[in-house]
Residue, then its C-alpha position, 0 to 999 in steps of 0.5 A: x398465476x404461477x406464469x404471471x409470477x414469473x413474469x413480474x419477478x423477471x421484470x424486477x430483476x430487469x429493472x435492477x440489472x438496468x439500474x446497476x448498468x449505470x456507471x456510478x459517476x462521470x467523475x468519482x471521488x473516493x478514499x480507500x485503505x488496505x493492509x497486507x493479508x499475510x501479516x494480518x495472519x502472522x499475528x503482526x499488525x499490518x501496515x496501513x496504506x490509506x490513499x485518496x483517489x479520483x476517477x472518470x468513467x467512460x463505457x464500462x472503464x473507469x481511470x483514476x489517479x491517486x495519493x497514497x501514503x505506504x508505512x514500513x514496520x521500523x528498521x534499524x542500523x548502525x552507524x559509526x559515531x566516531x568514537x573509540x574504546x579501549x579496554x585492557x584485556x589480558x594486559x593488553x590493550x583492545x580498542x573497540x569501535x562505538x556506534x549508533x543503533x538507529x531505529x526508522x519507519x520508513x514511508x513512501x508517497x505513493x501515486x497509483x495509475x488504475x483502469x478498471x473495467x466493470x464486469x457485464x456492465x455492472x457497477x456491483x463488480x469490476x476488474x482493477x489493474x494498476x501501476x503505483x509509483x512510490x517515493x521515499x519521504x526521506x524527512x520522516x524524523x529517526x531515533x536513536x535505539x542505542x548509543x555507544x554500542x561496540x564493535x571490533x570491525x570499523x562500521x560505516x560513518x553516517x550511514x543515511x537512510x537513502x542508502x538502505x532504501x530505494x528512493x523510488x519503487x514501483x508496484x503493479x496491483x491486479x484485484x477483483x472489486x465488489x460493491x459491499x453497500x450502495x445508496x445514491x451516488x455513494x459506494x463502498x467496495x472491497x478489493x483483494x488486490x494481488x500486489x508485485x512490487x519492488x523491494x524498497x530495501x537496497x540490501x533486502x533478500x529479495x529483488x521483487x516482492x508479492x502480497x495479497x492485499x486486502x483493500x476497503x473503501x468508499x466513493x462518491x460520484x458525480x455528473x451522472 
């Protein structure tokens, strides 16, 4: 009796290892957000980077193309506006310089190229590489934080954002994905994505970055 068990027990996990080989779909549809993981312990709110991606699968790999949009936490700077200040300090006359304190949140439309390979041909784990390519969406509206500051130094003139940040960067992204829930043709996932990429501040401290990030998401398949 304890034999025939066994037996059937094995038989079922057959069956299930059987149903998790089969890819989730000839063509996937999904959308996914993640955040950076060292913010999230920081105590800072962390950046949103949603993004809609489209996949086929062949064998055990999976490649896919996508459309993100990636935040930045606001930056600031000045600007000289021009104008001129003169004060008289200790009978003599000191001419101080006003500027802008701009204040923007820069953006980026993000494009990732992925292969993904299923693990064991499992559709429940899977090895993900990507390369994104990211563009700077230089319409996104600024404010002004402060006008009229002053300066002993002349600062630049109409300082443009484009100055201060790449117009376009590159990231390369290597993770783990794991099935968290499935029914039918419809999957959610999570993904810790180890993430190398390039500063997008021109003047940053850093040429090259890396994160870990934590990514969520959902897919829908099609043409099994």
């Amino acid at each position: 009796m304890r034999n025939l068990l066994l037996c059937f027990c094995f038989g079922m996990l057959d069956v299930v290892a059987v149903q998790a080989q089969d890819p989730l779909g000839k063509l996937i549809v999904g959308f996914e957000t993640g955040f950076e993981v060292k913010q999230f312990q920081d105590d800072i709110i962390p950046r949103i980077i949603p993004g809609l991606q489209l996949e086929t699968s062949f064998w055990r790999f999976s490649l896919g193309v996508g459309l993100g949009r990636k935040f930045y936490h606001e930056y600031q700077y000045n600007s000289y506006n021009g104008k001129t200040s003169v004060e008289v300090i200790d009978n003599q006359p000191v001419t101080s310089y006003l500027y802008d304190v701009i204040g923007f949140k820069p953006a980026y439309w993000a494009i990732p190229i992925k292969l993904n390979f299923r693990v064991h041909r499992c559709n429940c784990v899977y090895v993900h590489t990507a390369a994104v390519f990211e563009f700077l969406d230089s319409r996104k509206p600024a404010r002004t934080v402060f006008v009229n500051a002053r300066s002993k130094e002349v600062l630049p003139f109409g300082v443009q954002r484009e100055e201060l940040m790449h117009k376009q960067t590159r990231s390369y992204e290597f993770g783990i994905g794991i099935k968290l829930f499935a029914i039918g043709n419809l999957r959610v996932f999570a993904r810790p994505t180890y993430v190398f990429s390039q500063n997008p501040e021109v003047y940053g401290e850093h040429e090259n970055v890396s994160t870990l990030r934590m990514s969520f998401g959902a897919q829908y398949g099609f043409f099994n």
